[in-house]
C-alpha positions in Angstrom: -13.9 52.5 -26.6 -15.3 54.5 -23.7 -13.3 53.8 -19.9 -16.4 51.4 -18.9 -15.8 49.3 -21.5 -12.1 49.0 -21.4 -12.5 48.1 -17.1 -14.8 45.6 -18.4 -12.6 44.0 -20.7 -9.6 44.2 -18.3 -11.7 42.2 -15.4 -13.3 39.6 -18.3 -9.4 39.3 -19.0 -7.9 39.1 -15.7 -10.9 36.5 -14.9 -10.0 34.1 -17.9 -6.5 34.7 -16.7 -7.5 33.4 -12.9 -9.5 30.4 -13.9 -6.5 29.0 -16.1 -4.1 29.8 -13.5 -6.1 28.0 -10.9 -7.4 24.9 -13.1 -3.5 24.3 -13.9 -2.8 20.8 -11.9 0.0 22.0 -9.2 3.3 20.1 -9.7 3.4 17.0 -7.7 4.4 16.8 -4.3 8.0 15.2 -3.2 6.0 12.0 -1.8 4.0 12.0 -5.2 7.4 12.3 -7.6 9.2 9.6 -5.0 6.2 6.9 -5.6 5.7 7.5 -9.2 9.9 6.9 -9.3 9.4 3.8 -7.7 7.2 2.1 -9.6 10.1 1.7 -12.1 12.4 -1.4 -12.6 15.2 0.4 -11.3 14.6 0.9 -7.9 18.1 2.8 -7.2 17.1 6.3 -8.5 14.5 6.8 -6.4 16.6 5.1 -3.2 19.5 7.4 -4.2 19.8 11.3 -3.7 23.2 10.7 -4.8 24.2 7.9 -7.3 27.3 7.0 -8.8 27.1 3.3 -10.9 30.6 3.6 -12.3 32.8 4.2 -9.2 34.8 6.8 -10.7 33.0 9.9 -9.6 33.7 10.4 -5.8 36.1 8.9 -3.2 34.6 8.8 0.3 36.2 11.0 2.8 35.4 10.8 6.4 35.6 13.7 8.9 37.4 12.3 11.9 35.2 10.2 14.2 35.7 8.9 17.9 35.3 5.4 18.8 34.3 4.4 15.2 34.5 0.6 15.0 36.8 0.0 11.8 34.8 -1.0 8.7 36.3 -3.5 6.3 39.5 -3.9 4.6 36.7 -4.8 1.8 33.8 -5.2 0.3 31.2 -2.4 0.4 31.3 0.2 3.4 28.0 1.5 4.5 27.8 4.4 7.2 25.0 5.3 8.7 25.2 8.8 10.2 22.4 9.3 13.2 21.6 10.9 16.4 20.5 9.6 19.8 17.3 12.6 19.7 16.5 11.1 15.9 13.4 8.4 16.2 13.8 7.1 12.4 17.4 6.7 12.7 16.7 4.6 16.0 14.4 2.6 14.7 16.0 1.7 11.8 19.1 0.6 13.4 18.1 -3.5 14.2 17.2 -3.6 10.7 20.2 -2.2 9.3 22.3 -5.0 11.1 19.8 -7.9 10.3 20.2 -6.8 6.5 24.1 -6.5 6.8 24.3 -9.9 8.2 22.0 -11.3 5.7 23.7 -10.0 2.6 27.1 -11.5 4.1 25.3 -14.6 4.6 24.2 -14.2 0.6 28.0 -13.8 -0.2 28.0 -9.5 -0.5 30.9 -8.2 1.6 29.5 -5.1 3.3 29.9 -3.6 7.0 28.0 -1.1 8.4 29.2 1.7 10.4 27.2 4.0 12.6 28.7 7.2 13.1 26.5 9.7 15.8 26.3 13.4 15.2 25.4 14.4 19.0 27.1 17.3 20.0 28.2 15.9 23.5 29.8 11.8 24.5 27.6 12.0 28.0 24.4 11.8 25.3 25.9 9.0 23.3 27.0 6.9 26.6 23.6 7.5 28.5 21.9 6.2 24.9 23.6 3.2 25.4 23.5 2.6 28.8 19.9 2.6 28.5 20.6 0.2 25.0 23.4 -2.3 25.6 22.0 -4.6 22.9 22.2 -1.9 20.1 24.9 -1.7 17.6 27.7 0.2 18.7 28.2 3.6 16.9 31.2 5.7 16.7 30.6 10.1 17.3 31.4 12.6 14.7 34.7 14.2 17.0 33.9 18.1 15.4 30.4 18.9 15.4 31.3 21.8 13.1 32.2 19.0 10.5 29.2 17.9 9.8 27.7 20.7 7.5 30.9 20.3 5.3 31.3 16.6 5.1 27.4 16.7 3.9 27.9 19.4 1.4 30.7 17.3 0.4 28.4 14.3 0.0 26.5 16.0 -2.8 23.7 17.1 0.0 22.5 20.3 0.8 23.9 21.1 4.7 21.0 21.2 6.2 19.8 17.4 5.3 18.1 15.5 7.2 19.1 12.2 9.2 19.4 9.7 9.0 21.8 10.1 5.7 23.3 6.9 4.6 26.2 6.7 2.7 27.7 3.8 0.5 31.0 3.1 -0.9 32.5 0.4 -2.6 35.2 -1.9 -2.5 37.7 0.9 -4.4 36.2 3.3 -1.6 33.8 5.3 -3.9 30.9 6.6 -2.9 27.8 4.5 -4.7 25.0 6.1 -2.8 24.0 8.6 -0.7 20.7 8.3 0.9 18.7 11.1 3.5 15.9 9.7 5.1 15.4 6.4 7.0 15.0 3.2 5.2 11.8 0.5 5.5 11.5 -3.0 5.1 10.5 -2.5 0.9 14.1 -0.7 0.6 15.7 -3.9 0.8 15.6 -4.7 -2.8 17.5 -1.2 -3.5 20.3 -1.9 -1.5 20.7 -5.6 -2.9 20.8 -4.1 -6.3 23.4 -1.4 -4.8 25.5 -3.9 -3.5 26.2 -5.7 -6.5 
């Protein structure tokens, strides 16, 4: 085989090569996976980056926190962890309190805490001077906490807020959530809080 013959063949091979490579469907993105999860009956896998159904895997430790309003002696504990600069988390807060009252009203036990992750109080008390109706949050006291207490959490240190988190009566963590929640959620979190 003379040296034409062999580039020849290299570039017919490298081409067959390229067009398989680039007819191969890419893998589906994040928003793709998350919808295709959700078509399921369960919807708590795809609510879920971190699920626990037996209670047995996790108890829920909380970094120290300033002006946290207690949760409840029991029944489910649900913290919300936020920021004043965070738009999702903010918007979702109303709706968090609406659903909390309305699964108390349907006999689940379950307070919500908000705990803030700004760095500085002045941000937090300006936020709700400008607020007064919203739900009062407590602040995480060491900003240098949170990376650990989120690694901790089963989540990589740099997530995202909001992150909710979900315990249950025994004070094991059931859930662990990054990312802000919508009105279609509210089927996840009644089968959660059962």
């Amino acid at each position: 085989m003379d040296r034409l013959s062999i580039v020849i063949a290299l570039l017919l091979a490298f081409g067959v090569l390229q067009c398989k490579t680039e007819t191969s469907p890419p893998p589906p993105p994040r928003v793709v996976a998350v919808k295709a999860k959700q078509t399921t009956e369960d919807p708590l896998p795809a609510f879920c980056d971190y699920l626990d159904r037996t209670g047995t895997k996790k108890k829920l430790q909380m970094p120290e926190v300033t002006g946290r309003v207690a949760g409840a002696a029991e029944g489910f504990r649900w913290i919300n962890v936020w920021a004043t600069w965070c738009e999702p988390c903010i918007e979702e807060m109303p709706m968090l309190v609406q659903w909390t009252d309305k699964l108390n009203k349907a006999g689940r036990n379950v307070t919500i805490e908000f705990v803030s992750v700004d760095e500085e109080p002045e941000v937090l008390k300006r936020f709700y001077e400008a607020r007064p109706t919203f739900p009062t949050s407590g602040r995480l006291a060491d900003p240098e906490a949170l990376a650990p207490w989120i690694t901790e959490l089963g989540l990589d240190a740099g997530a995202g807020l909001p992150i909710h988190i979900v315990a249950d009566p025994n004070g094991m963590i059931r859930c662990v959530r990054t990312g802000a929640v919508n009105p279609r959620n509210f089927a996840a979190v009644e089968a959660l809080l059962q």
